[in-house]
LUMTI-698559 format. One record per residue (C-alpha): residue number from 1; x, y, z. Coordinates in Angstrom, 3 decimals, padded with zeros to 6 digits. Example, Ala and Ser with C-alpha at 12.3 -4.5 7.8 and 13.67 -1.06 7.14 Angstrom:
BEGIN
{resi = 1&xx = 012.300&yy = -004.500&zz = 007.800}
{resi = 2&xx = 013.670&yy = -001.060&zz = 007.140}
//
This chain:
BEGIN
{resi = 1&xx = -012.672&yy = -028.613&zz = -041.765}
{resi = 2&xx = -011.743&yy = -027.993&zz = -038.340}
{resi = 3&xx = -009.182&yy = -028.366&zz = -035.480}
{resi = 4&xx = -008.333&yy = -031.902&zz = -033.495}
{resi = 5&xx = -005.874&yy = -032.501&zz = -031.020}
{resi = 6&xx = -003.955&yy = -035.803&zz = -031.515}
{resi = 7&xx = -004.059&yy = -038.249&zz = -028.539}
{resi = 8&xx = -002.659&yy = -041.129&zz = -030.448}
{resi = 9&xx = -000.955&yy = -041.822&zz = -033.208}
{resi = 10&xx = 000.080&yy = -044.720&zz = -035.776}
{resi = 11&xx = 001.896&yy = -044.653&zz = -038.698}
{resi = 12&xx = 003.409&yy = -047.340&zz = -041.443}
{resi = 13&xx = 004.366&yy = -047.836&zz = -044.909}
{resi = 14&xx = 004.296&yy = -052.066&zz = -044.195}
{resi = 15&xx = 001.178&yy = -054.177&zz = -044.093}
{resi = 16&xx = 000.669&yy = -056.894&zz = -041.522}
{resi = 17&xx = 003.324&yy = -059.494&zz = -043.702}
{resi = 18&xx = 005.939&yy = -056.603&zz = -043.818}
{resi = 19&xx = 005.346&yy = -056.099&zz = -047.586}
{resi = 20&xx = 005.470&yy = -052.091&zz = -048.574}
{resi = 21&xx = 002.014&yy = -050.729&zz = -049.297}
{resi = 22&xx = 001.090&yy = -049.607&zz = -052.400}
{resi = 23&xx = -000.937&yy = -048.393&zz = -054.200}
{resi = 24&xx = -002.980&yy = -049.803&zz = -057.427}
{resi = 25&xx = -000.470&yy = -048.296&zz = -059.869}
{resi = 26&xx = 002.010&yy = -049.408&zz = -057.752}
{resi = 27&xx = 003.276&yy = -045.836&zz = -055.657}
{resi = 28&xx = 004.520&yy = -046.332&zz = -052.320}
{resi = 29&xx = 002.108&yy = -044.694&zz = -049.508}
{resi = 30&xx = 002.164&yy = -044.453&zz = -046.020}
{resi = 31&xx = -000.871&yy = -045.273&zz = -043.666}
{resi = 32&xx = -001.617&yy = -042.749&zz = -041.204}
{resi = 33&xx = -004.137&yy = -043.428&zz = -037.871}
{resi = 34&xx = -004.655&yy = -041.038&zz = -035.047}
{resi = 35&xx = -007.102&yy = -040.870&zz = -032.118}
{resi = 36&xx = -008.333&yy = -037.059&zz = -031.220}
{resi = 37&xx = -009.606&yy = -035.957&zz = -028.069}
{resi = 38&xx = -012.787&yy = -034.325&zz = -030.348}
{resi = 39&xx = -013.457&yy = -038.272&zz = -031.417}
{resi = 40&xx = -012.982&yy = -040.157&zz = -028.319}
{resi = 41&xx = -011.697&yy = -043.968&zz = -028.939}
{resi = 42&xx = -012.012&yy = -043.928&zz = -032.594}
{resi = 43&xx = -009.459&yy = -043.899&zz = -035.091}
{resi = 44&xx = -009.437&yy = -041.519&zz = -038.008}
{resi = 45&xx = -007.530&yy = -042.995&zz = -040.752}
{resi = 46&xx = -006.173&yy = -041.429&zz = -043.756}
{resi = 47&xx = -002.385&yy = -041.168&zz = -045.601}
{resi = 48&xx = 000.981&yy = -039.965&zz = -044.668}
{resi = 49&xx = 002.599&yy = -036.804&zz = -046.275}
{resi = 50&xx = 005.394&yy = -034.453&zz = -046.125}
{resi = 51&xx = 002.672&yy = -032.014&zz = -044.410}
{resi = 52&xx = 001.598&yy = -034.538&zz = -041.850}
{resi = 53&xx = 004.916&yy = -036.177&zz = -041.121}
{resi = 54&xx = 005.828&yy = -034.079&zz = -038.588}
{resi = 55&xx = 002.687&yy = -034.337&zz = -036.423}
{resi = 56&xx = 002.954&yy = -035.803&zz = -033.038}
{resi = 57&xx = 000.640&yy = -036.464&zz = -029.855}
{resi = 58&xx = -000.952&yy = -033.195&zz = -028.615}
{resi = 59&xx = -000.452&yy = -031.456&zz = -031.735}
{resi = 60&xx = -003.381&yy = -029.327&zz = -032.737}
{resi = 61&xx = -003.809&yy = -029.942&zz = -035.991}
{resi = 62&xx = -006.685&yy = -028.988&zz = -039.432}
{resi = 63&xx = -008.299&yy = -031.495&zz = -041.046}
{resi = 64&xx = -011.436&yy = -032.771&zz = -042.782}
{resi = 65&xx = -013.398&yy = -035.484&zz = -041.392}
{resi = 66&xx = -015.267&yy = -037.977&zz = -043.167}
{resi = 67&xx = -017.588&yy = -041.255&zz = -041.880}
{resi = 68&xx = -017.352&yy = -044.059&zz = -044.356}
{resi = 69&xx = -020.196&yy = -046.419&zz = -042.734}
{resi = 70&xx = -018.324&yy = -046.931&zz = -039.604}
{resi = 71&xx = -015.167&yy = -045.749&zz = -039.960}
{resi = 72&xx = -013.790&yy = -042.447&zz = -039.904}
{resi = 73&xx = -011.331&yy = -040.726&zz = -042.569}
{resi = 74&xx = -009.269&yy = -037.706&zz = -042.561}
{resi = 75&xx = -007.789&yy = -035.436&zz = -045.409}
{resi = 76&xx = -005.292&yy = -032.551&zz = -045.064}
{resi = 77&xx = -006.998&yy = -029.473&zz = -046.123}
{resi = 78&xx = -006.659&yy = -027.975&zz = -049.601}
{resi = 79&xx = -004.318&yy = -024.930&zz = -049.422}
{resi = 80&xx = -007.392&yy = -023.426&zz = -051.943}
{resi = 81&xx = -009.657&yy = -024.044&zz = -049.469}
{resi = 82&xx = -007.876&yy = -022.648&zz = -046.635}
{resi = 83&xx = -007.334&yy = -019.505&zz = -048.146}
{resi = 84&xx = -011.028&yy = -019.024&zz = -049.077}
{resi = 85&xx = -011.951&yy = -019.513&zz = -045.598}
{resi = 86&xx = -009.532&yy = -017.016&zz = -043.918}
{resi = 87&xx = -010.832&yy = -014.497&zz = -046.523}
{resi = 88&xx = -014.121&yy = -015.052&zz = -046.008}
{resi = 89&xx = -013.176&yy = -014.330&zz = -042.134}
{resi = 90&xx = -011.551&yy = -011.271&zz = -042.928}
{resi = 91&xx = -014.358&yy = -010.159&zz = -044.770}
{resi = 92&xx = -016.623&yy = -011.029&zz = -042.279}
{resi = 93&xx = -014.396&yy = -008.901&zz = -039.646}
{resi = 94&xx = -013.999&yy = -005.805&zz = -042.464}
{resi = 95&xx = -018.088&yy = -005.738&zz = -042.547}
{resi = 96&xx = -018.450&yy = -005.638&zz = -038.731}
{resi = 97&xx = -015.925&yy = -002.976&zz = -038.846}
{resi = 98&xx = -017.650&yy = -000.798&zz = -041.295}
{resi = 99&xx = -020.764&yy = -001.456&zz = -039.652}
{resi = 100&xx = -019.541&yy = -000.076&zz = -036.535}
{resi = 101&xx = -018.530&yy = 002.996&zz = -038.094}
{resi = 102&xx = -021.256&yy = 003.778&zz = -039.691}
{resi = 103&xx = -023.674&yy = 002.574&zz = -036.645}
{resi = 104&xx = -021.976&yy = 005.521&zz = -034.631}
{resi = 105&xx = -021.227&yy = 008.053&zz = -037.523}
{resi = 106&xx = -024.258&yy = 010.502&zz = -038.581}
{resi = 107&xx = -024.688&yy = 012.811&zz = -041.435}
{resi = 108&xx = -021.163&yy = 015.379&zz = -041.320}
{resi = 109&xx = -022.401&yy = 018.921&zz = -040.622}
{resi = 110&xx = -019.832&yy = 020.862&zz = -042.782}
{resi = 111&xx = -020.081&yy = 024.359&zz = -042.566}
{resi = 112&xx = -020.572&yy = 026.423&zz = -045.430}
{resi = 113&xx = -017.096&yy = 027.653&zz = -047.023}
{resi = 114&xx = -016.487&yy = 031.017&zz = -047.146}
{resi = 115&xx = -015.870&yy = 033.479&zz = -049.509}
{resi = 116&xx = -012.535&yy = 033.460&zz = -049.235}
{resi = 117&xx = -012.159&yy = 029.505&zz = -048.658}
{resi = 118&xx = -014.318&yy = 029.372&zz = -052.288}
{resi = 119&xx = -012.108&yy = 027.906&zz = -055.109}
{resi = 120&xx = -013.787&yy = 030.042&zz = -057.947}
//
């Protein structure tokens, strides 16, 4: 997973003879191609969704990127897996935290109570 800007983008539902794609159990898809500035001149090529369909040229954008012998392909990020990794941050940043503390804390030197601060 990671972050790409878009420097290009192609989209279409229509091969090259104007006939709808679909798929092998015949559902309608769209094809999605963009260009990123992380991957130069090559296109990353993957399939059009309601979460994607908004995406436009120098959008920053999350995705997964996978070679296939010479091309490249893209997937939208599991909402699963998104979650696991800002957790993981956070518990990354809530260690550090506690680390800190107890980097600058030393043993407490509480005083012995009283008689009269005593409970029994």
């Amino acid at each position: 997973m990671g972050k790409v800007i878009i420097t290009k983008i192609y989209r279409s539902s229509k091969d090259k003879k104007g006939n709808l794609l679909v798929t092998q159990d015949g559902r309608e898809y769209t094809r999605l191609a963009i260009k990123t500035k992380e991957y130069g001149d090559r296109y990353l090529s993957g399939f059009g969704n309601e979460k994607n369909a908004s995406w436009k040229v120098g959008d920053t954008v999350e995705i997964t990127v996978e070679e296939s012998g010479q091309y490249l392909n893209f997937s939208m990020p599991k909402e699963k897996d998104l979650l696991l990794e800002r957790v993981e941050k956070l518990e990354n940043e809530v260690k550090a935290i506690w680390d800190k503390i107890y980097e600058a804390k030393e043993e407490p030197d509480f005083p012995e109570p009283t008689e009269e601060e005593q409970p029994f």
